[in-house]
Legacy VTK file of the C-alpha trace (Angstrom):
# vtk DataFile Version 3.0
C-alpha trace
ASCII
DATASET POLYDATA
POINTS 246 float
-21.486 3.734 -17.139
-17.754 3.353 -16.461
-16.107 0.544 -15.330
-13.162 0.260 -13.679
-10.364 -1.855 -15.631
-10.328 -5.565 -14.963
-13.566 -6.116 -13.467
-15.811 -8.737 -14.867
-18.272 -8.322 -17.381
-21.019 -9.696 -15.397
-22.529 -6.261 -14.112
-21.475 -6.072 -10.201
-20.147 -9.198 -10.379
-16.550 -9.030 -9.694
-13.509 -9.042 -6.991
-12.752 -5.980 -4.826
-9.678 -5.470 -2.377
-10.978 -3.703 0.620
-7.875 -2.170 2.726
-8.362 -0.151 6.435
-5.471 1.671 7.469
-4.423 4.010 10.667
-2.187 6.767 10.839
-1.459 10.343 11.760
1.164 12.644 10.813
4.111 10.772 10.483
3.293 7.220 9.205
0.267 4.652 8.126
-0.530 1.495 9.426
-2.218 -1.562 7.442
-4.765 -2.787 9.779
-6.750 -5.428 7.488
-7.265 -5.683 3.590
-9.134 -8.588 2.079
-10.087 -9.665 -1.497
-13.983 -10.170 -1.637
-16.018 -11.721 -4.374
-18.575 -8.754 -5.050
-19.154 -5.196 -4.283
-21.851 -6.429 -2.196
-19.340 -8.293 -0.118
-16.781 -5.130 -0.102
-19.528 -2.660 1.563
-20.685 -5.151 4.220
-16.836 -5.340 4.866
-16.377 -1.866 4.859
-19.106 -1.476 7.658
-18.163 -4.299 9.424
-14.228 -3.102 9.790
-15.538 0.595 10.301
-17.396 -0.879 13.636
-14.600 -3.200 14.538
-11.984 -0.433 15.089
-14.627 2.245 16.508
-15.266 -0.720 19.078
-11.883 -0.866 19.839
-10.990 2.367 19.880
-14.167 3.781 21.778
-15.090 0.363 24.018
-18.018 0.713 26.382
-18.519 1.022 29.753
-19.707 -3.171 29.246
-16.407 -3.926 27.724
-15.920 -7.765 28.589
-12.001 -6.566 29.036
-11.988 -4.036 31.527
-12.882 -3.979 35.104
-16.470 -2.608 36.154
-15.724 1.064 36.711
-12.628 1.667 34.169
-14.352 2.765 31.479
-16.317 5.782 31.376
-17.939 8.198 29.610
-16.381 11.041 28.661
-17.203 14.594 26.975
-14.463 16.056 24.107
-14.267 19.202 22.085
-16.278 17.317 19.125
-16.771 14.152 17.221
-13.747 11.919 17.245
-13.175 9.233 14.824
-14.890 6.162 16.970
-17.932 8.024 16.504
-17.747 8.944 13.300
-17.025 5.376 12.178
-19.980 4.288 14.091
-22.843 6.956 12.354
-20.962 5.784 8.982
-21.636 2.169 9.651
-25.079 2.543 11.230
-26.588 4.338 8.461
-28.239 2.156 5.772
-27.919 4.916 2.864
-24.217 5.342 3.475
-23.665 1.678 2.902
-25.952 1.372 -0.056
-24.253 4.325 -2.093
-20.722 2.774 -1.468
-22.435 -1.031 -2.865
-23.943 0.879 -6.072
-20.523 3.426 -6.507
-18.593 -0.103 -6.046
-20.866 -2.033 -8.319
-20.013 0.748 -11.393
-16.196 -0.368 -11.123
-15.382 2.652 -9.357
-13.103 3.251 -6.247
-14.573 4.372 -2.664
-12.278 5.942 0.215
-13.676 7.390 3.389
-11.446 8.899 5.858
-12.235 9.223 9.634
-10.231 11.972 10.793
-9.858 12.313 14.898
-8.954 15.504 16.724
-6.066 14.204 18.160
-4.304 13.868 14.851
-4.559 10.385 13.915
-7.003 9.101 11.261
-8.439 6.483 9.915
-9.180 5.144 6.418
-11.339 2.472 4.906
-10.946 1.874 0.811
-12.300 -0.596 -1.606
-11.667 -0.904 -5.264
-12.525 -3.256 -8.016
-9.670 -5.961 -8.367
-6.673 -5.348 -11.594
-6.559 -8.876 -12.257
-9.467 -11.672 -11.010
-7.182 -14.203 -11.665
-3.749 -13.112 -9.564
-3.554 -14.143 -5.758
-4.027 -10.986 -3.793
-0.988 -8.848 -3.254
-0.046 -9.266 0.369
3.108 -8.285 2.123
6.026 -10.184 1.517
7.506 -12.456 3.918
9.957 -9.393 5.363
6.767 -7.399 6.569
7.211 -5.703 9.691
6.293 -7.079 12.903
4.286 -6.142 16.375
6.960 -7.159 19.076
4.949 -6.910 21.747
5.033 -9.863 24.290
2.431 -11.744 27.023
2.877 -13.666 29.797
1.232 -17.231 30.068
0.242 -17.718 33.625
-0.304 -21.720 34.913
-3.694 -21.682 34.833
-3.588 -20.455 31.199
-1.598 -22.942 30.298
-4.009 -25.462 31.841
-6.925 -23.958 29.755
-4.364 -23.828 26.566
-4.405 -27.735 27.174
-8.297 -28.172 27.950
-9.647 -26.370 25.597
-8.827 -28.896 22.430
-8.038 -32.726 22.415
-6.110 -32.484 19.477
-2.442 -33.513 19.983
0.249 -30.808 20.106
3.226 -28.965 21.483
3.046 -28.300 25.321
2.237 -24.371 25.887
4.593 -21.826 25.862
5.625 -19.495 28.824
5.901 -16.226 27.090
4.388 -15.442 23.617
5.019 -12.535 20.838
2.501 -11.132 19.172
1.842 -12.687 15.583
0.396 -9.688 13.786
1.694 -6.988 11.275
2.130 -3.834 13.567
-1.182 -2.378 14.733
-2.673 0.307 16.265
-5.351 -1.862 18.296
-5.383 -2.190 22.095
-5.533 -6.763 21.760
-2.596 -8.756 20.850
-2.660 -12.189 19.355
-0.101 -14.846 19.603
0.287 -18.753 19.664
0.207 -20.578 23.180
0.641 -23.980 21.982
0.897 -25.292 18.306
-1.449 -28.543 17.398
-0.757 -30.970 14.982
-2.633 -31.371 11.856
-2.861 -28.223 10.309
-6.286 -27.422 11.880
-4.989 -24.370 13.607
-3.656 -23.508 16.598
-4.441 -22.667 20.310
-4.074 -18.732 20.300
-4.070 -16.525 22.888
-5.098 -12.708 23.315
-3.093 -10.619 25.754
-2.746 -6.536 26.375
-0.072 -4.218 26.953
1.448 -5.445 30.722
-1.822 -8.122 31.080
-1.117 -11.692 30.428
-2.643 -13.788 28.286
-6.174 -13.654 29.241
-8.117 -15.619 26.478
-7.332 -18.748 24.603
-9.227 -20.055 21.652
-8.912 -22.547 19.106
-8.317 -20.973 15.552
-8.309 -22.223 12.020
-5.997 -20.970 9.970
-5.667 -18.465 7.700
-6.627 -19.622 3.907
-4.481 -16.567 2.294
-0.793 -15.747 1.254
1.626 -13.921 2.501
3.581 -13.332 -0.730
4.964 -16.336 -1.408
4.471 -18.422 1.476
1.193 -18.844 3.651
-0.322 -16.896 5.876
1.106 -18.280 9.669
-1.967 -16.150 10.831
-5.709 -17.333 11.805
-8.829 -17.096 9.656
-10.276 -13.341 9.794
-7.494 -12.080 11.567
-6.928 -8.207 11.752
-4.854 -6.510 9.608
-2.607 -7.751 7.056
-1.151 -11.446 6.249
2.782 -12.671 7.461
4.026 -15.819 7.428
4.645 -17.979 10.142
6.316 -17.352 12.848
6.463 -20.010 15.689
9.886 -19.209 17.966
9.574 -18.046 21.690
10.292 -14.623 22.330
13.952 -14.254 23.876
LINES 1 247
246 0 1 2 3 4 5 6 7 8 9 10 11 12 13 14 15 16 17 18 19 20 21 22 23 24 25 26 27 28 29 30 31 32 33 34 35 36 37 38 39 40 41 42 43 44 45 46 47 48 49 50 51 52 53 54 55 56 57 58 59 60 61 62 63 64 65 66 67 68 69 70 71 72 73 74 75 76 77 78 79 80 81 82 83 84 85 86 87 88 89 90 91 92 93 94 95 96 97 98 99 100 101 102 103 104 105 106 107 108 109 110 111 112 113 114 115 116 117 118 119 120 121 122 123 124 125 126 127 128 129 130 131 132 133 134 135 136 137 138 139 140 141 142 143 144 145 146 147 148 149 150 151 152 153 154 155 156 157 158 159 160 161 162 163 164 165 166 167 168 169 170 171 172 173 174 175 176 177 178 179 180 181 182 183 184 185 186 187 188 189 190 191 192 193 194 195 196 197 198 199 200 201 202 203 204 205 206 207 208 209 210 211 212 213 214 215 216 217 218 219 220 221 222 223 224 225 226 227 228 229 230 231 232 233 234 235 236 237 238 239 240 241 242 243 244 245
C-alpha cells in the first residue's frame, strides 16, 4: 500500500499534523492544528475538534453561557455546517475510515460547507519529518484584539481560586489567541509565579470576564519562542503576550 513520505516504518505508527480552519469567501482562519503521535490519535482529534466548533457554533438551548430563554431552536433552508459536523463526528464508520485512510500514510480533508457562505475544514496528514518541532506560526502571527472587562468580584475569584503567589489581577484584559472565529475569548487576569500557568479568564463580545480558571501552560512552540498560550488551547500557538490593553 502507499505510504506517505516520512512516516515511520512501523505500520500506523507515526506523527500526523491535524489542522481545523474557518473561512468563507474572502479569507481562512487557523482555528487549532496539533502534532499527534498516531493516526489513531489524529481521527479521535478530528472528531473531537469537529464537535468542539459545531458546539460553539450551534450551542443549545442548555448552554451554561446564555440566559434561560436566549437560545432557541430554529428551522433553516437545510443542513448548516454545525450539523453537519455533528452527524460526521457521531458516526462510528466515518471515524474509522479516516483512522485506516490515515494509517496508509495518506492525507484526509473534510470540508463543512454552511449556507451562509462560510465553511469549515478539518485535515490531517502524516508528518514530513518525525524529528522537526511542529511548524507553528512565527512570533509575528496575527492577533484577536478583542478586550474584557474584569469586574471586582472577578478579581476576588482571580485571587481565590489559587494560593500560588502572583501579580495582582488586571482591570481590563486582551484576548491571547490567534484570530478566531469562535464566540469565547481567552485572556490572562493575573500572572502566577512559577511557571505553573496562569489564572485565565474567558469573556464575550461586550460581557466581562465571566470565568476564571487556573491553566497550565502550553508545552508547544511558537516558532522560535514558546507558546505564551495554555495547554489545549484553541487554535494555533503565539508567544507570550502579558501587557494590559491600552
Amino acid at each position: 500500500m502507499p505510504r506517505a513520505e516520512g512516516a515511520s516504518p512501523a505500520r500506523g505508527r507515526f506523527p500526523v499534523i491535524v489542522v481545523s480552519l474557518g473561512g468563507d469567501a474572502h479569507r481562512a482562519v487557523l482555528l487549532g492544528r496539533a502534532r499527534v503521535g498516531t493516526p489513531e490519535d489524529a481521527a479521535a482529534w478530528l472528531r473531537g475538534e469537529a464537535l468542539r466548533l459545531a458546539v460553539r457554533l450551534d450551542p443549545g438551548p442548555r448552554t451554561r453561557w446564555a440566559a434561560p430563554g436566549l437560545v432557541h431552536t430554529v428551522r433553516g433552508p437545510g443542513p448548516d455546517a454545525p450539523t453537519a459536523m455533528r452527524a460526521w463526528a457521531e458516526c462510528p464508520e466515518q471515524v474509522r475510515d479516516v483512522r485506516a485512510l490515515l494509517a496508509q500514510g495518506h492525507p484526509y480533508t473534510r470540508r463543512f460547507q454552511d449556507p451562509g457562505g462560510s465553511w469549515y475544514e478539518l485535515t490531517a496528514a502524516p508528518a514530513e519529518n518525525a524529528g522537526d518541532p511542529m511548524n507553528q506560526p512565527s512570533p509575528d502571527v496575527p492577533r484577536c484584539e478583542a478586550t474584557g472587562q474584569v469586574t471586582h468580584i472577578v478579581a476576588e475569584l482571580a485571587m481565590d481560586v489559587t494560593r500560588t503567589a502572583g501579580a495582582p489581577p488586571r482591570s481590563r484584559i486582551r484576548c491571547a489567541l490567534a484570530p478566531h472565529l469562535t464566540y469565547e475569548h481567552q485572556g490572562i487576569v493575573r500572572e502566577l509565579s512559577g511557571g505553573g500557568g496562569h489564572v485565565w479568564g474567558t469573556f464575550g463580545s461586550g460581557v466581562p470576564v465571566w470565568r476564571v480558571r487556573v491553566a497550565p501552560p502550553c508545552p508547544h512552540w511558537a516558532g522560535a519562542a514558546p507558546c505564551g498560550l495554555y495547554d489545549d488551547h484553541p487554535g494555533a500557538c503565539v508567544p507570550a503576550r502579558t501587557s494590559e490593553p491600552a
